[in-house]
C-alpha positions as a printed NumPy array, in Angstrom:
array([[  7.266,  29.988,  39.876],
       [  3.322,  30.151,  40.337],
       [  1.665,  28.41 ,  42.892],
       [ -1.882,  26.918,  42.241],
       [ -3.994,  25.286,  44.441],
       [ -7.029,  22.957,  43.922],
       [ -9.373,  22.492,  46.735],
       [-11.728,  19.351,  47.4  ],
       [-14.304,  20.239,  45.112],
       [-12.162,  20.332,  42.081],
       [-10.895,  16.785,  42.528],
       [-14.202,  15.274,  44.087],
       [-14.208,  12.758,  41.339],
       [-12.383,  11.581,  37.816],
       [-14.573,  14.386,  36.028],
       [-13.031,  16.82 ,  38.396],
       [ -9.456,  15.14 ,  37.58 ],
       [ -9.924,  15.093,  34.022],
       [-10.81 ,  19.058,  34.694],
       [ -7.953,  20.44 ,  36.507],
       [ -6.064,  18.759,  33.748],
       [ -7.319,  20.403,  31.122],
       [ -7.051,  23.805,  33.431],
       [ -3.364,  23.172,  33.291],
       [ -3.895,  22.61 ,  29.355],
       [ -5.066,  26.447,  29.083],
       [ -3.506,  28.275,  31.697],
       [  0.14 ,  26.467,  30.943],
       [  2.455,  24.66 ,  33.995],
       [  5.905,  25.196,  33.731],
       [  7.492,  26.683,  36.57 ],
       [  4.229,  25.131,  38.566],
       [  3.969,  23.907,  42.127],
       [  0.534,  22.617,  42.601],
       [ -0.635,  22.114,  46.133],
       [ -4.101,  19.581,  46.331],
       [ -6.758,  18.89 ,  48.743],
       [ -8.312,  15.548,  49.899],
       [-11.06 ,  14.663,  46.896],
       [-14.404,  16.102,  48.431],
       [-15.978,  15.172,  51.021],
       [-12.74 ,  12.962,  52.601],
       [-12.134,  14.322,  55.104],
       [-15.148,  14.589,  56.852],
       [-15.188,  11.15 ,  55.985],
       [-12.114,  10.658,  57.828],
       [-13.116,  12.36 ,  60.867],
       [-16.113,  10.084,  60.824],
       [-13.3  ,   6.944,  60.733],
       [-11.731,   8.701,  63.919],
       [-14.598,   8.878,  65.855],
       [-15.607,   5.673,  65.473],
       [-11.865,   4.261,  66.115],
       [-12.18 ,   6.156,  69.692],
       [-15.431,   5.358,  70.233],
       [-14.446,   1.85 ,  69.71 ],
       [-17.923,   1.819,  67.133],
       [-19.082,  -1.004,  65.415],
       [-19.364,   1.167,  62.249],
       [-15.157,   1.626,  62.624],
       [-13.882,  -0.645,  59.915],
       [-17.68 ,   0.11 ,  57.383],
       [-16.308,   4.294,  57.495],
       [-13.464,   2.947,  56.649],
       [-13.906,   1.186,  53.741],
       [-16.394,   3.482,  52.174],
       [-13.054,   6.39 ,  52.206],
       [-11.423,   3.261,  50.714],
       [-14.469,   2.314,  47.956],
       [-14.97 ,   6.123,  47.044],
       [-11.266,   6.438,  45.731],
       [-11.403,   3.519,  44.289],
       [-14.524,   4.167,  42.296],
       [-12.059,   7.149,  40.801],
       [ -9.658,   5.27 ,  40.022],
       [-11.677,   2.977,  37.959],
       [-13.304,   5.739,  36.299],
       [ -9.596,   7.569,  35.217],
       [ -7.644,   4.414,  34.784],
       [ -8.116,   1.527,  31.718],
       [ -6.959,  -1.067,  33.767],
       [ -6.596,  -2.598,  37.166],
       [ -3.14 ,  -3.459,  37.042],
       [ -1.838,   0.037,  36.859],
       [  0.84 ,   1.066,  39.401],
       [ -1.522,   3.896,  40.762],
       [ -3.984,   0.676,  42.387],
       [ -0.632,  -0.64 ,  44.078],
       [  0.802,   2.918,  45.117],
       [ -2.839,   3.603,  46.646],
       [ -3.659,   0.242,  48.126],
       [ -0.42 ,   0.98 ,  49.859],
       [ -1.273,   4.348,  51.103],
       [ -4.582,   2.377,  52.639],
       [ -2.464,  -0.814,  54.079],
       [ -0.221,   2.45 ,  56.221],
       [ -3.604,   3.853,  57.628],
       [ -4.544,   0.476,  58.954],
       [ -1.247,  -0.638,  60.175],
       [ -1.388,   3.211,  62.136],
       [ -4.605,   2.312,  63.423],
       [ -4.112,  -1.315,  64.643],
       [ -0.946,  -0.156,  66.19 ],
       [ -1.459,   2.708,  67.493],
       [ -0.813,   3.293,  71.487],
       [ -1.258,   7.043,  71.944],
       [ -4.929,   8.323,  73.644],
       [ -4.022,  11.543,  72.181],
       [ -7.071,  12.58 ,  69.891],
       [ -5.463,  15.284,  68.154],
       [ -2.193,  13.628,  67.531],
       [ -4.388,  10.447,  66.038],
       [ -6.298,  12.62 ,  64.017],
       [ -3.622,  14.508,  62.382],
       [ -1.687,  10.911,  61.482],
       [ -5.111,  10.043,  59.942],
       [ -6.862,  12.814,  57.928],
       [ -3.629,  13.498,  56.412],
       [ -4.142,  10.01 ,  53.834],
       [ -7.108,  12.373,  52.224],
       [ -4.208,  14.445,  50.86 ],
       [ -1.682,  11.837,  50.544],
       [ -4.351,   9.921,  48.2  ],
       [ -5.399,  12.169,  46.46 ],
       [ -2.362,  13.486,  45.042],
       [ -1.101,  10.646,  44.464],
       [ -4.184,   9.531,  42.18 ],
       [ -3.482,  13.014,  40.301],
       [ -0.262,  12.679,  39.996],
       [ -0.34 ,   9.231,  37.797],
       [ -3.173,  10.395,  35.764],
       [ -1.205,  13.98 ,  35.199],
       [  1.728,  11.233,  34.059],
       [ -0.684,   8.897,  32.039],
       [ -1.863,  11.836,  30.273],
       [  2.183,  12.694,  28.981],
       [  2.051,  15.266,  31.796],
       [  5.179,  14.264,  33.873],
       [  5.556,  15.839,  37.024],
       [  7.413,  15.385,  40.644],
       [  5.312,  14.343,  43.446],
       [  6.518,  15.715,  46.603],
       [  5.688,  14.272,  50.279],
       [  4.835,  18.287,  51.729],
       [  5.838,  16.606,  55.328],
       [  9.151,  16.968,  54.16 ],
       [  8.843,  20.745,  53.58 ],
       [  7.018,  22.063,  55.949],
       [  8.655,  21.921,  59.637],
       [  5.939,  22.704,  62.657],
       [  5.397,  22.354,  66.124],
       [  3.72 ,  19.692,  67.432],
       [  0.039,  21.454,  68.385],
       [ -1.549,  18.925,  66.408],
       [ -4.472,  20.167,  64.666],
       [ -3.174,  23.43 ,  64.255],
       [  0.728,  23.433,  63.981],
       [  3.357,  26.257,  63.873],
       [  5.285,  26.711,  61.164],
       [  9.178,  26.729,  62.126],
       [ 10.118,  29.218,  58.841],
       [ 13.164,  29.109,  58.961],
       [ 13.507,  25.536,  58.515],
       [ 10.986,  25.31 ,  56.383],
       [ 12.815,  27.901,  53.856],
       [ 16.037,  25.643,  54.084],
       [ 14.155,  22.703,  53.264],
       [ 11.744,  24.014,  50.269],
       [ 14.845,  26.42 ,  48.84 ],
       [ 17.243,  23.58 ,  48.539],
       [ 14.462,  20.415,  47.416],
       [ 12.011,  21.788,  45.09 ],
       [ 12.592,  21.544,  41.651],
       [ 11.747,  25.29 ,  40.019],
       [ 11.73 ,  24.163,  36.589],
       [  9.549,  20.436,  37.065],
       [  5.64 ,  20.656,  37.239],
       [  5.354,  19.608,  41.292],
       [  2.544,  18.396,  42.875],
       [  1.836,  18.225,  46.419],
       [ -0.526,  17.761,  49.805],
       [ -2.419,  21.026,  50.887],
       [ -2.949,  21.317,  54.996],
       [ -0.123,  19.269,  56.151],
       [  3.469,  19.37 ,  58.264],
       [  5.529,  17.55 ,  60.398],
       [  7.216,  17.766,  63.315],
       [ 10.634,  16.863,  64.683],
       [ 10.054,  13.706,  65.401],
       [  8.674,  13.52 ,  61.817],
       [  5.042,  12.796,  63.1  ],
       [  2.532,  14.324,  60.824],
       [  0.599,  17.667,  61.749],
       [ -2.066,  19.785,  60.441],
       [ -2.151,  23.546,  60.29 ],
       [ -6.136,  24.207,  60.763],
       [ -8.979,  22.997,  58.535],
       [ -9.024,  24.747,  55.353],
       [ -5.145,  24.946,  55.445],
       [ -4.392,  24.081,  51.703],
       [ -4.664,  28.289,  51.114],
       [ -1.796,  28.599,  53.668],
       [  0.242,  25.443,  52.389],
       [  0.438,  27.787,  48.68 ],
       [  1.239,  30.914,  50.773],
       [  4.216,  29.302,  52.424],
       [  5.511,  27.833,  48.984],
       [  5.329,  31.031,  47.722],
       [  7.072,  33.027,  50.401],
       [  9.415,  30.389,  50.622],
       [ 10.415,  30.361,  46.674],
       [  9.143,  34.235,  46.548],
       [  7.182,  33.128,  43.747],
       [  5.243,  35.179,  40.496],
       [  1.84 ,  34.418,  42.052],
       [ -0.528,  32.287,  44.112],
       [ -3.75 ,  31.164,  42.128],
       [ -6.853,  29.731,  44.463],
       [ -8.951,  27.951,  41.765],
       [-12.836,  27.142,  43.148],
       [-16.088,  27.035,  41.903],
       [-17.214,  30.302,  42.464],
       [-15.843,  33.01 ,  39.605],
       [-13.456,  34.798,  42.879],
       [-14.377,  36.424,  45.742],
       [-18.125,  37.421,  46.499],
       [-18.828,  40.344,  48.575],
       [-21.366,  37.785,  50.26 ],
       [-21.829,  34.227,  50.355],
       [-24.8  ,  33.011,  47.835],
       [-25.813,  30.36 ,  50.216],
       [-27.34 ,  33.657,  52.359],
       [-27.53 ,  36.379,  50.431],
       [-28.913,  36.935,  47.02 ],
       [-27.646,  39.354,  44.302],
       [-23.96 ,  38.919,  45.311],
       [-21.946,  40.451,  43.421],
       [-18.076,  40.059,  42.296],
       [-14.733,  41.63 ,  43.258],
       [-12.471,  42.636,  41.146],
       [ -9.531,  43.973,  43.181],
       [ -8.988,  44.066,  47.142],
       [ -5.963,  45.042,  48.858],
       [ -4.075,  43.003,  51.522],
       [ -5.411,  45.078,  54.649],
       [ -9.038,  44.81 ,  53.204],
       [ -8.865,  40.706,  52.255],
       [ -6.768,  40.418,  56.115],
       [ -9.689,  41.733,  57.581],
       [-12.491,  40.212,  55.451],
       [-10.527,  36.566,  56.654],
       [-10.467,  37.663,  60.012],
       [-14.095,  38.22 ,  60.426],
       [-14.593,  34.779,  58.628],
       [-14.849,  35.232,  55.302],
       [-14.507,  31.667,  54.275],
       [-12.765,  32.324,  50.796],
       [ -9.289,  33.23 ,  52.007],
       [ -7.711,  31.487,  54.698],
       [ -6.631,  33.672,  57.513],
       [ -2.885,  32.613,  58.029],
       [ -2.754,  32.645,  53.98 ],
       [ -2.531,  36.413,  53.559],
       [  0.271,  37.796,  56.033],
       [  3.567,  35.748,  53.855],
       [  2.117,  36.805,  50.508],
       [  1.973,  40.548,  51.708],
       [  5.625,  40.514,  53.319],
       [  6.877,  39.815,  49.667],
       [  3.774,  41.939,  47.898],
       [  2.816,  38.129,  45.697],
       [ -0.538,  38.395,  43.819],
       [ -2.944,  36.45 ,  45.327],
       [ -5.862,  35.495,  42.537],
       [ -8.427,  33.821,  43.101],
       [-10.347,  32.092,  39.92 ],
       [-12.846,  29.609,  39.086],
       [-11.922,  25.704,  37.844],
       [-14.836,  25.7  ,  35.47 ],
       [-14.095,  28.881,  34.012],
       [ -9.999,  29.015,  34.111],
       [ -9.778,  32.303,  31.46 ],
       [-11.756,  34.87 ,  33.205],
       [-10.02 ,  37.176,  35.608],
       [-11.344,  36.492,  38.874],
       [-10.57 ,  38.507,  41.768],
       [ -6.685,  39.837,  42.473],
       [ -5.52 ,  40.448,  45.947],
       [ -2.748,  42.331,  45.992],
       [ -1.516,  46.143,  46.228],
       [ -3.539,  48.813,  45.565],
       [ -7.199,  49.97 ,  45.783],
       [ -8.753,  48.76 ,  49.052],
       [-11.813,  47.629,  47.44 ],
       [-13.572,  47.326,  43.253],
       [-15.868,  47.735,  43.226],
       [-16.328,  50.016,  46.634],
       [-19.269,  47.983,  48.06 ],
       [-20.688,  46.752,  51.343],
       [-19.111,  42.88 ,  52.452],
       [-21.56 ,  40.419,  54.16 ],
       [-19.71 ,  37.801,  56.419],
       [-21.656,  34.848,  58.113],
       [-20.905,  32.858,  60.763],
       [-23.098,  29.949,  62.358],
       [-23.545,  27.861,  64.867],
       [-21.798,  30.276,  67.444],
       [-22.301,  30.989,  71.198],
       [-22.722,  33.465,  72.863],
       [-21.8  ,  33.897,  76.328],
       [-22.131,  36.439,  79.196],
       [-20.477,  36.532,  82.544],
       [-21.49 ,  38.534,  85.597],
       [-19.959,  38.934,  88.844],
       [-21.373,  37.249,  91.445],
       [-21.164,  40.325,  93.65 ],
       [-22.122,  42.651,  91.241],
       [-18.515,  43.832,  91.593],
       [-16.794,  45.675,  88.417],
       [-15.159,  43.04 ,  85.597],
       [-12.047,  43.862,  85.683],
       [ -8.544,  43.631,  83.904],
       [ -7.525,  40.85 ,  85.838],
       [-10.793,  38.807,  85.353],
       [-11.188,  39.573,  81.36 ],
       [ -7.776,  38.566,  81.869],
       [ -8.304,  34.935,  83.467],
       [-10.795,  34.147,  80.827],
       [ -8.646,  34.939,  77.84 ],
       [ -6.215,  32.588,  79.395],
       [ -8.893,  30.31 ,  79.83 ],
       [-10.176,  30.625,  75.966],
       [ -6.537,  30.056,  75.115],
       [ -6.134,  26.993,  76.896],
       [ -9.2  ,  25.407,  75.467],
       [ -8.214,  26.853,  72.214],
       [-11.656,  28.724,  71.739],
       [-11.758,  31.041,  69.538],
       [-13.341,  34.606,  70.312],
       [-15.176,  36.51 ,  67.192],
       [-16.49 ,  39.787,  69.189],
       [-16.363,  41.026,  72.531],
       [-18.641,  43.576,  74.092],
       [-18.691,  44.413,  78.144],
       [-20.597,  46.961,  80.686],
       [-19.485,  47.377,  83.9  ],
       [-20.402,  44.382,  85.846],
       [-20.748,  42.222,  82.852],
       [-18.675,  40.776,  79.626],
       [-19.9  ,  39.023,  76.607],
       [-18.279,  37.138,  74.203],
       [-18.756,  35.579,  71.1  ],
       [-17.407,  31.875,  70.497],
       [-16.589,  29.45 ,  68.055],
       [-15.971,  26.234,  70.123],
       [-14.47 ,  24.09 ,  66.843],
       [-12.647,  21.361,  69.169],
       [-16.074,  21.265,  72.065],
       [-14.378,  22.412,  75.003],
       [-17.696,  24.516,  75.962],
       [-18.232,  22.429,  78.359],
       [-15.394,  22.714,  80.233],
       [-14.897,  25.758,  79.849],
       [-18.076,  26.836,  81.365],
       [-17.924,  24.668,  84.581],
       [-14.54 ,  26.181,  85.418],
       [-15.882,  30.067,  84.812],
       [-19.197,  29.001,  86.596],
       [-17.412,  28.974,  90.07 ],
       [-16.218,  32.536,  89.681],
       [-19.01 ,  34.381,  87.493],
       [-22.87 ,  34.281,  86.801],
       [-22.698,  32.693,  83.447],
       [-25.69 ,  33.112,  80.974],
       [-25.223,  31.498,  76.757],
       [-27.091,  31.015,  74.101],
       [-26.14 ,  28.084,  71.597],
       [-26.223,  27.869,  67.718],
       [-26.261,  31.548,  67.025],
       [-25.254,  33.018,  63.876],
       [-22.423,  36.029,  63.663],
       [-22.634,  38.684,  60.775],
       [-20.394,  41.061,  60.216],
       [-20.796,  44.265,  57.489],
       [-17.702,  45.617,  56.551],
       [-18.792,  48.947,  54.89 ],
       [-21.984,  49.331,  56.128],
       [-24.656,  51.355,  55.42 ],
       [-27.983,  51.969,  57.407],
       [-29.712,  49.949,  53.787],
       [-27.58 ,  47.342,  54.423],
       [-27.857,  46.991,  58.155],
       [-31.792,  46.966,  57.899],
       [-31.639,  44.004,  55.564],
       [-29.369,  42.076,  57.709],
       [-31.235,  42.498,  61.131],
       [-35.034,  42.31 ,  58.971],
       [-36.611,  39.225,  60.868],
       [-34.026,  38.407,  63.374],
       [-33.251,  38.454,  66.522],
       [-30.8  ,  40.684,  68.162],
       [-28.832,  39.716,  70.64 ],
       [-25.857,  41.964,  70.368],
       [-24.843,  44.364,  68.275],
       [-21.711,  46.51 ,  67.771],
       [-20.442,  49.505,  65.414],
       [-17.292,  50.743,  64.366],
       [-16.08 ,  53.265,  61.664],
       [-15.987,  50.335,  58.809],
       [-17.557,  47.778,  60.685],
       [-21.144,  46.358,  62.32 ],
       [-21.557,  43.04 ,  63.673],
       [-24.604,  41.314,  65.347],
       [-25.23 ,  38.355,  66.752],
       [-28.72 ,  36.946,  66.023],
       [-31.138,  34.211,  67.012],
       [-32.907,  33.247,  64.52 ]])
């Protein structure tokens, strides 16, 4: 089988639709499991809904209906006529989101959101799926809930493999055309869970392990992976080839292309990762997979904003020890904050954060009673894998420094700018 998956911006309206359709036309789908994303901009438009159901907001039930009248809009753009099943199927999907949210007893943020966001995915595939069908394209539209077993760390579930393998090994049809959510899980109790924004990459990666399939394909709007992001840096240029241990690496410092989790089940069974662009389905694209480390052998610009950076001292000028750095990891852990670069002298340790679920703040009054705390908010991370002293002058020209730290491969600074 070959696993494809189609991000946000592919299906952000019936255009988009119409396109990944005629992607399929070109590229062929037999033997094709195709994992989808919510359409756009959903589900920040679903996080807005949450807020304003905790905040107990007048705009609640407004954000609401605009997730409801965007959809809508594409269905009235892909469909002839209002009475076709796909209006009842999604209406449905719309009447279980507010029945959740009038009923809905538990305080727990995280568990809330995870029930909620997850009607982005459930919608749009749904909306795919009939056109796929009213275009003579049959397929099977799975519910991925009941494939994917996880914990229940909502927001950023566990996968429970080997129930998961069961599950996809005995109920996925290898011959049909299947269609399903990106991102989502569910746990024991069969509540739903997420497994970190941007998990659609890893949802593919786990059908694929699990059916140890030909190939993943990430299809986006960019022609594959950049060795810098456009938005930044100018002249970017294309990869052709990258090997696991480079693209791991590359993820881990943030490059925004490749999910992190994504990479590790693909290279346990050596599947090609490509990654190609929706607009342009016949070029190559950029293949992860074995073999040469990087092609062409050039420096890799990584960018990461709105960061902080913070330093601890000890309040007697004492030595930071194992046992403190120690504390504070467990602290980081528990407030699920994650750390991009460390760098400490003898009396002091700084660290640089990406607070995604705002913890910060407690965080720092809890540290505050044992260390001298100093932080600077909204920095920007960036990392140069490959480096070279050209490269390194253009990054740190007109910035800045705050921090900066070199390895054999490696330099990363953090800058103010």
């Amino acid at each position: 089988m070959r696993i494809f998956k189609f991000g946000g911006a592919s299906v952000k309206d019936a255009d988009g639709v119409k396109n990944v359709f005629d992607v399929l036309q070109k590229v062929g789908h037999d033997d094709v499991l195709i994992v989808i994303s919510a359409m756009g901009k959903t589900t920040n438009a679903l996080e807005l809904v949450i807020k304003n159901y905790f905040d107990k907001s007048n705009e609640f039930h407004a954000s609401l209906q605009e997730v409801r009248k965007y959809h809508n809009q594409i269905l009235l753009d892909l469909f002839d006529y209002e009475e076709h099943d796909v209006f009842f199927a999604v209406n449905s999907h719309f009447a279980d989101l507010e029945y959740f949210l009038r009923s809905n007893k538990s305080p727990n943020y995280n568990f809330v959101y995870d029930q909620v966001i997850s009607f982005g995915e459930i919608v749009s595939t749904t909306i795919v799926s009939h056109y796929f069908n009213e275009k003579g394209l049959k397929n099977n539209w799975i519910d991925v809930r009941n494939f994917i077993k996880t914990d229940a760390n909502y927001r950023d579930a566990n996968v429970d493999w080997d129930h998961t393998q069961k599950l996809i090994s005995k109920g996925v049809k290898k011959k049909a055309l299947n269609i399903t959510q990106g991102f989502l899980g569910s746990d024991e109790n069969n509540f739903t869970t997420t497994l970190g924004r941007e998990g659609s990459d890893y949802t593919a990666a786990i059908f694929a392990y699990c059916l140890s399939a030909e190939s993943v394909t990430i299809w986006k709007d960019v022609p594959g992976v950049l060795n810098a992001d456009p938005r930044y840096f100018e002249n970017a240029i294309l990869l052709n080839q990258i090997s696991y241990r480079e693209a791991i690496e590359l993820a881990f410092y943030g490059a925004s292309v490749i999910h992190p989790k994504t990479l590790q089940p693909l290279q346990k069974k050596e599947i090609p990762l490509y990654v190609k662009s929706f607009i342009n389905p016949l070029l190559p694209g950029t293949s992860v997979s074995k073999g040469a480390d990087l092609e062409p052998k050039t420096s890799c610009f990584i960018v990461k904003k709105n960061q902080l950076l913070l330093s601890l001292s000890s309040i007697d000028f004492s030595f930071i020890m194992e046992e403190n750095i120690s504390e504070i990891f467990l602290l980081l852990h528990k407030f699920k904050i994650k750390v991009s670069l460390i760098q400490n002298t003898a009396i002091s340790f700084s660290i640089c954060l990406e607070d995604k679920f705002g913890n910060f703040n407690e965080l720092k009054s809890i540290l505050s009673k044992k260390f001298k705390l100093a932080y600077n908010e909204n920095v920007s991370l960036y990392t140069i894998r490959h480096f070279t002293k050209e490269t390194a002058e253009m990054v740190e020209k007109d910035k800045t420094v705050l921090v900066k730290q070199i390895s054999r491969e490696t330099m990363q600074i953090v800058t103010k700018e």
